[in-house]
N, C-alpha and C positions, 0 to 999 in steps of 0.2 A: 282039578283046580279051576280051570277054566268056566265051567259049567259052575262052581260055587260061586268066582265071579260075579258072573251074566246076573245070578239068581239076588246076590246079595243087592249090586245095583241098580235093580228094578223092583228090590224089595223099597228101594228108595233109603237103606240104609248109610248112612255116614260113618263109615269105617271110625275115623280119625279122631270124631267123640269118643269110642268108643274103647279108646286103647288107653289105659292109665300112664303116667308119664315114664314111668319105670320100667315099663316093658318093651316100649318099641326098641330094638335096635338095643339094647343098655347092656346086653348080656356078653358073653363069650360067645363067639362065634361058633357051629359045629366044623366039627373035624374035616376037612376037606374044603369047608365055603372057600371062596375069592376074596381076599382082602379087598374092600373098597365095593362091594355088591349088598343088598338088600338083603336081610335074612329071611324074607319071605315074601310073597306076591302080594299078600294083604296088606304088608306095609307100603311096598311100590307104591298099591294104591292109594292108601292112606296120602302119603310125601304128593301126589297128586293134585289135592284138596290147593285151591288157592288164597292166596295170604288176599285178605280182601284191600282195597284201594285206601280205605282209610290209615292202617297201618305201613302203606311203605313210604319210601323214605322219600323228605321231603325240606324243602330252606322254610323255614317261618317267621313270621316278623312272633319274636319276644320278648315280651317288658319283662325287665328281671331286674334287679341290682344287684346278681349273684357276676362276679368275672369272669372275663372269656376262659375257657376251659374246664369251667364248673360242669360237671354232669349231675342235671335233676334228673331225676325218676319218678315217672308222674303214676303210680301201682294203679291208680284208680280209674284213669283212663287209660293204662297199658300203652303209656308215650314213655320212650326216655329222648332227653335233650343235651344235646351240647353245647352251651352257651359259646356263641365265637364274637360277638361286641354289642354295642348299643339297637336293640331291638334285632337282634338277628340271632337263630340256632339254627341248628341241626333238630329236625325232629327224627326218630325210627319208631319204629313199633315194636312191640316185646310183650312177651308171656310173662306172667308172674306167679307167685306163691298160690298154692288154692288154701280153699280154708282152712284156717289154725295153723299154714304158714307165712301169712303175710307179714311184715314190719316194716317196721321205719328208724331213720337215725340218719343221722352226718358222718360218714366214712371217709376212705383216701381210696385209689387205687396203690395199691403196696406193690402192685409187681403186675407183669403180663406176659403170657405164654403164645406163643404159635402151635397151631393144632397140640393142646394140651393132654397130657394122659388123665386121667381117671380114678380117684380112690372112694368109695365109695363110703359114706360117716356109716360110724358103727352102728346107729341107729336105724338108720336106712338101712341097712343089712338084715337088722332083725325085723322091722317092721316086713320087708319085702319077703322076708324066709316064713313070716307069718300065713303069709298070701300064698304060698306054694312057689314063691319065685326066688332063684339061689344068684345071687349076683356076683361079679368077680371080686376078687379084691383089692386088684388091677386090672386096667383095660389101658394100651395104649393108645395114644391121639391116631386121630385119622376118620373116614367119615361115618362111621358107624359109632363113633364113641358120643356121648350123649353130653358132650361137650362143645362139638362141633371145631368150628376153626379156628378160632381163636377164643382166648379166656383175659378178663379183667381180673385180680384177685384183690378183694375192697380188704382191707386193714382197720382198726380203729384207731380213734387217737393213741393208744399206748404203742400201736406198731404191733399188735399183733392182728393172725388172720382171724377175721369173721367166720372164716367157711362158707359165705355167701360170694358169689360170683357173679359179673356180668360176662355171659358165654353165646357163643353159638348154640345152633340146634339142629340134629339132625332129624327134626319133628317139626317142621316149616308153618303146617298148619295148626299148630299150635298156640302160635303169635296170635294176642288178643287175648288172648284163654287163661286161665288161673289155674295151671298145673301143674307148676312146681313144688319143688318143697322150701323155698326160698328165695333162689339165684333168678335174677336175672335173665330170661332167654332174648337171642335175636334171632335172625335170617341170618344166613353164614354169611353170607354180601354187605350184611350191613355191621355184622360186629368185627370183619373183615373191614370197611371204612372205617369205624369208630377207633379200632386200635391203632392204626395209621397217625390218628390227631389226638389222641387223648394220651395225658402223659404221667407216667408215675409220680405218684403224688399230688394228682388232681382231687380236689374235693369233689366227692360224689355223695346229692340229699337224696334221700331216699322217701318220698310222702308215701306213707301207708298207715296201717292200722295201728293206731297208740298215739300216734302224732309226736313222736320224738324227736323226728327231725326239728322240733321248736317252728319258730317263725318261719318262713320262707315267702316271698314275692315272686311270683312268676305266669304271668297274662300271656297263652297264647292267642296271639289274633290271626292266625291264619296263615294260610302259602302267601311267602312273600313273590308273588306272580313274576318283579320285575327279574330280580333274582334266577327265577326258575328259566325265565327267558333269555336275557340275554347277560347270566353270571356264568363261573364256572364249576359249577353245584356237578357233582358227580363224582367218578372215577372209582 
């Protein structure tokens, strides 16, 4: 393994492209692994790859006229925001739908999970049993589960689930990337913060492909610097 390695990383290969969303980490564990370890060295090194500077997390001055605790979803720059008042959010960075799963609409958060367990839609099942890959049918939470640490679960107006989620990810570098089949990915650190302040029953827009979310106003200008300096942005 070690020798595949050396050989891969000087081939100048990028593991991390290279693994489709559904495989790293997604499956049952083999008989014997470690709860809470890597189910492979290729992945270690994949989780490696670092989240570039643009996507972490950050205060921004934003013009909005959406309320504080609205979460946009900006799909197309792979931002989400958490409005907290007049020209101020939260910006994170996040992975989204790849193609022929992206969308858009005006959702709620309907509920939120701590290290959430895992059902995998029936769809995704066969699609993936297509490809030669057998997924669970459950998978409990914890850091292998491709949920990651915490889960948002968006509702529509009638109060039912989406099946779309804003979640963690144990696929780091992923963030920026369009490889989901839908949901939402963050950093576990940061969907880890966002659950902390974000409250069931907050409206979350979602801007993506169809433009269903309707109208929406929302101008990032930028790191709010004073903020970053001397606010108390973190934790």
């Amino acid at each position: 393994m070690r020798k595949l390695v050396h050989a891969l990383l000087a081939g100048g290969i990028v593991l991390a492209t290279a693994l489709p969303a559904a495989t790293a980490n997604a499956f049952v564990p083999a008989a014997g692994a470690v709860p809470g370890t890597a189910s492979t060295d290729v992945i270690t090194i994949a989780q490696q790859k670092p989240v570039p500077q643009k996507y972490q997390r950050r205060v921004v001055r934003l013009t909005t006229d959406e309320r504080p605790g609205t979460i946009i979803v900006d799909t197309n720059n792979k931002f989400l925001y958490l409005v907290e008042g007049k020209n101020r959010a939260i910006r994170y960075g996040i992975g989204v739908g790849r193609e022929g799963f992206g969308w858009s609409g005006v959702v709620k958060v309907g509920r939120k999970a701590e290290w959430p367990g895992w059902t995998p839609p029936p769809e995704m099942v066969i699609r993936e049993r297509k490809k030669g890959r057998i997924l669970p049918a459950y998978m409990e939470g914890g850091i292998n589960n491709p949920l990651g640490a915490r889960a948002l679960y968006l509702y529509n107006k009638a109060g039912h689930d989406t099946a779309f989620r804003i979640h963690g990810t144990n696929e780091p570098w992923s963030i920026g990337l369009n490889m989901s089949s839908g949901c939402i990915r963050m950093m576990n650190k940061d969907v880890e913060h966002l659950y902390a302040r974000a409250d069931v029953g907050a409206k979350v827009i979602v801007v993506g492909p169809g433009g269903r979310q309707g109208k929406v106003s929302f101008d990032d200008r930028g790191v709010d610097v004073l903020r970053t300096l001397f606010g108390s942005f973190g934790g």
